[in-house]
N, C-alpha and C positions, 0 to 999 in steps of 0.2 A: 447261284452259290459262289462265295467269296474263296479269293486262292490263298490258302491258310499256310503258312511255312513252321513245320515241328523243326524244331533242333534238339539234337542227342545224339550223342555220344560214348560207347561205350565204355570206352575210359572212365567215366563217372563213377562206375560202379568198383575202382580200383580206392578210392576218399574211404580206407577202412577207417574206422571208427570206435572198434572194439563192441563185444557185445553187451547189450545193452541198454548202447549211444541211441536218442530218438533219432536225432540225424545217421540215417544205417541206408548202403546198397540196396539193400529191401524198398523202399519208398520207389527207384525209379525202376527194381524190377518189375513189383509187382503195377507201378502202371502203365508201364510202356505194354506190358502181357495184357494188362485188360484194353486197352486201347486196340489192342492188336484183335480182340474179340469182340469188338463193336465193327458197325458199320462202315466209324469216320476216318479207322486208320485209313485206307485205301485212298481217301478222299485229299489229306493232306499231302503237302509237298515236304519230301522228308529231304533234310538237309544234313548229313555231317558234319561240326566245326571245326573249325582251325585253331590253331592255338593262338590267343591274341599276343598283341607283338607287345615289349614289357615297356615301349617308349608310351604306348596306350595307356598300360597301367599309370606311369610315371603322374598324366593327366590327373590324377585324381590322389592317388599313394607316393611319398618320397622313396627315392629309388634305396635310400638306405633302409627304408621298410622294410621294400619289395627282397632287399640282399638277406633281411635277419629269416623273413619267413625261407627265403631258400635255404638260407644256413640249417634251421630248426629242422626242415624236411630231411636232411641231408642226417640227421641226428635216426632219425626210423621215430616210432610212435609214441608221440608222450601228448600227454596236455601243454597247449598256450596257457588256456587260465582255465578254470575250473572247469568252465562248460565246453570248450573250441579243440578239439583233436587233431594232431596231424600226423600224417605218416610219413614213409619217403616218399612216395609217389606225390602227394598231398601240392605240394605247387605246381607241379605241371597241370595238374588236376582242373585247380586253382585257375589258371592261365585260359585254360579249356573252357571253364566256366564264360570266364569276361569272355573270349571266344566267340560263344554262342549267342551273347550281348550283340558284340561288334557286328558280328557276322549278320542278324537277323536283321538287324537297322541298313548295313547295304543292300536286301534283300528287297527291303520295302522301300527304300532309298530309291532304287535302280529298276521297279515296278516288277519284279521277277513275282513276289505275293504281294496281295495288300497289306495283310498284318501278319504275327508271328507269334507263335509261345517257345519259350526255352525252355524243355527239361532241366535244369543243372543241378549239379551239386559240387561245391558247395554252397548255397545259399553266400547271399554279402551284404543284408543291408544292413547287418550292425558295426560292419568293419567301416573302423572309422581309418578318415587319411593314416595314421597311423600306430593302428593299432586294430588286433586281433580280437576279434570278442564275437559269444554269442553263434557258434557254429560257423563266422563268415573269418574269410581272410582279405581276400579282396572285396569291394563296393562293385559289383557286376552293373546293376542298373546305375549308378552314379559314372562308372567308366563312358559307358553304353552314351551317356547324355553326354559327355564331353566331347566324345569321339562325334556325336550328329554335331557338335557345334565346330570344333577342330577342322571335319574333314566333311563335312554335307553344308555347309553355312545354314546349319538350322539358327537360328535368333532367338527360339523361346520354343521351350520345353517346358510338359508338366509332366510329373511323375505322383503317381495316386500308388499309394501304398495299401494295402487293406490286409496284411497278414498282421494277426491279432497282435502281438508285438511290436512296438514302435521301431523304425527304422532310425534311431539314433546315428549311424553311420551317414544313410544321406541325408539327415535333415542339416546334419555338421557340416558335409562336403560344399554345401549350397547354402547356406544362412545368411551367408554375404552378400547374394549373386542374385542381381534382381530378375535374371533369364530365363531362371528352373525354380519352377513354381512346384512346391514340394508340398503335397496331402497326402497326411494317414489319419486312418480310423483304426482304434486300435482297444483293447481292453487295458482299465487304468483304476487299481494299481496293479502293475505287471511288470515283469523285465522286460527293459531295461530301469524300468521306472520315471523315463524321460517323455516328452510329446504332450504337456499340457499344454490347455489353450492358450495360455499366456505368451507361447513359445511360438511368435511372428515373424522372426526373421531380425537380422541386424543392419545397421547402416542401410547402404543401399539397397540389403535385400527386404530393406521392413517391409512388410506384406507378403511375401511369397513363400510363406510355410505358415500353411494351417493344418489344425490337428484335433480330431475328436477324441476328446480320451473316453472311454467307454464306460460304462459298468459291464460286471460279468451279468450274463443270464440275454443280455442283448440278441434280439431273432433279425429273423429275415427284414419286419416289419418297421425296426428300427432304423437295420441299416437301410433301408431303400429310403425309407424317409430323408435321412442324411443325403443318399446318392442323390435322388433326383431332387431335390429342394438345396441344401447349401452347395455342395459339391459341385453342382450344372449351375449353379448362379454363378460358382467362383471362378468355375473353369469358362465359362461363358465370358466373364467380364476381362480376363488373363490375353485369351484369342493365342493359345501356343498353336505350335506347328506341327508338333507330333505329340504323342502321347505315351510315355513309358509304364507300366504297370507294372510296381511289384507285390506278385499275386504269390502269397502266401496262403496256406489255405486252412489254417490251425485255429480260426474262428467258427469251424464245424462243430457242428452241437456235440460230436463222439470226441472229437481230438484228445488226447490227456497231457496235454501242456496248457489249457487254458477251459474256460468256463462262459464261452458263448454260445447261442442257438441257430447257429446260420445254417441252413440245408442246400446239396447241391443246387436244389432251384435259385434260393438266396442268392448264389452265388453266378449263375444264369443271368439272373436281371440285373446285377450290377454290370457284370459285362456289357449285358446292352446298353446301359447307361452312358458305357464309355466309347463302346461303337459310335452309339449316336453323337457325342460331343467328336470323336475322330471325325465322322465323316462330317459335323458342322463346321467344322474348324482345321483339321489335318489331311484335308484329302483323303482321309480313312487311315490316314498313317498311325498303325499301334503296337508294337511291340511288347511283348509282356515276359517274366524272366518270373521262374519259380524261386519261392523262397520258402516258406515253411508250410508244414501239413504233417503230423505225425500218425495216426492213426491211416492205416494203410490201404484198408476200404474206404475211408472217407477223402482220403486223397485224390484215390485213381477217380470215384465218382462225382470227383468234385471239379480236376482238370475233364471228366471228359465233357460234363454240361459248360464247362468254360469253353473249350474249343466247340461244340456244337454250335452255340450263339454265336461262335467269330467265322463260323462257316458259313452261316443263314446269313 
């Protein structure tokens, strides 16, 4: 059995949102409770995070960004933009989240576990370097890669995105950068509206963002075909060092922000998919960072088949 590192923190569930918000405390109450009702809570190695340090941030976000989101927090609870909440607590929150980014990568880093998932919230992959959108404030998983290249001399990272929404934030962070090889699969046409295939990468980074855009109704069968056929040829031929995963989980056939057919099995074998390229290529090195899931059953059962496979 694999040594699995949970990160969470309770502060998360301070990210009010108002009622209503899909992104609601609810998500990581009810599955941290049902994890705690299976078998594998006991099994993982539970971590508290620390707040990541804002020079981290800096990595990825301009520090005048990072100042306006603290200013806006400082205000109490209003909308960024139409969809993105924040309260006062909302950037410490924030800080917590990339945190549990940073924190999980020294953990696999430093061989304390082999891999990791992060509860967090608030989600980041739509927060672009600067600017708020789409539930995120900070880019967690985009920090998270800069930080293994900054501070572990990692050389080459992939990040496999598969929350049904395109990660417009890190596909931006990294379009340039021939080191962070950025895939998502995602449902298209959807918000953001961005992540066609056309969409490779610039300059030096040409090649190193690919992107399936989906149709809705897409099952398990689809996506596996994806995973183990283009996906493991790309990431195959790439040869990164570690593996980031941001694991959204809102392409569940119930979720109601989107209209795909993924079931928690679905979402099992993708996992394995990515174990096995970790352990061909990253020494098993995988950290994966939560980002969407709305439907609250279909969440909790959907991270817990994702940690079971990362524990087998």
């Amino acid at each position: 059995m694999s040594k699995v590192g949970f990160y969470f923190h309770k502060d998360y569930l301070k990210h009010k949102t108002g009622s209503g918000h899909p992104e609601r405390p609810e998500r990581l109450q009810d599955l941290t409770q049902h994890l705690k009702e299976t078998d594998i809570f006991a099994k993982l190695t539970h971590f508290s995070p620390g707040t990541c340090e804002v020079d981290r941030i800096k990595e990825v976000h301009p520090g005048h960004y990072i100042e306006t989101i603290k200013n806006a927090c400082k205000n109490g609870s209003h909308y960024l933009d139409s969809d993105t909440v924040v309260c006062e607590d909302s950037y410490e929150i924030a800080l917590l989240a990339a945190g549990a980014a940073t924190n999980a990568c020294d953990s696999v880093m430093k061989g304390k576990v082999e891999c990791a998932f992060c509860a967090v919230r608030p989600p980041g992959h739509h927060a672009e370097p600067g600017r708020a959108m789409g539930f995120c404030l900070f880019n967690n998983v985009a920090i998270a890669a800069k930080y293994l290249q900054n501070h572990h001399s990692i050389k080459k990272i992939c990040i496999i995105d598969w929350d049904v929404h395109h990660g417009n934030g890190t596909q931006n962070a990294f379009y340039d950068d021939p080191t962070v090889f950025y895939i998502s699969i995602h449902q298209h046409p959807l918000y953001p509206g961005t992540g066609l295939a056309e969409e490779k990468g610039h300059g030096e980074g040409e090649g190193t963002t690919l992107n399936f855009p989906s149709p809705a109704a897409f099952s398990d069968k689809e996506y596996l075909q994806i995973f183990e056929n283009d996906i493991t040829n790309a990431v195959s031929e790439f040869k990164p060092e570690f593996i980031l995963v941001s694991a959204g989980f809102d392409a569940h056939r119930n979720d109601p922000l989107a209209n795909m057919n993924v079931s928690e099995e679905g979402f099992a074998r993708m996992t394995r998919v990515i174990l096995d390229l970790s352990g061909e290529f990253c020494r098993g090195r995988m950290v994966s960072v939560l980002e969407g899931g709305y439907d609250l059953d279909a969440l909790s059962g959907s991270v817990e088949h994702h940690l079971r496979e990362m524990l087998e």
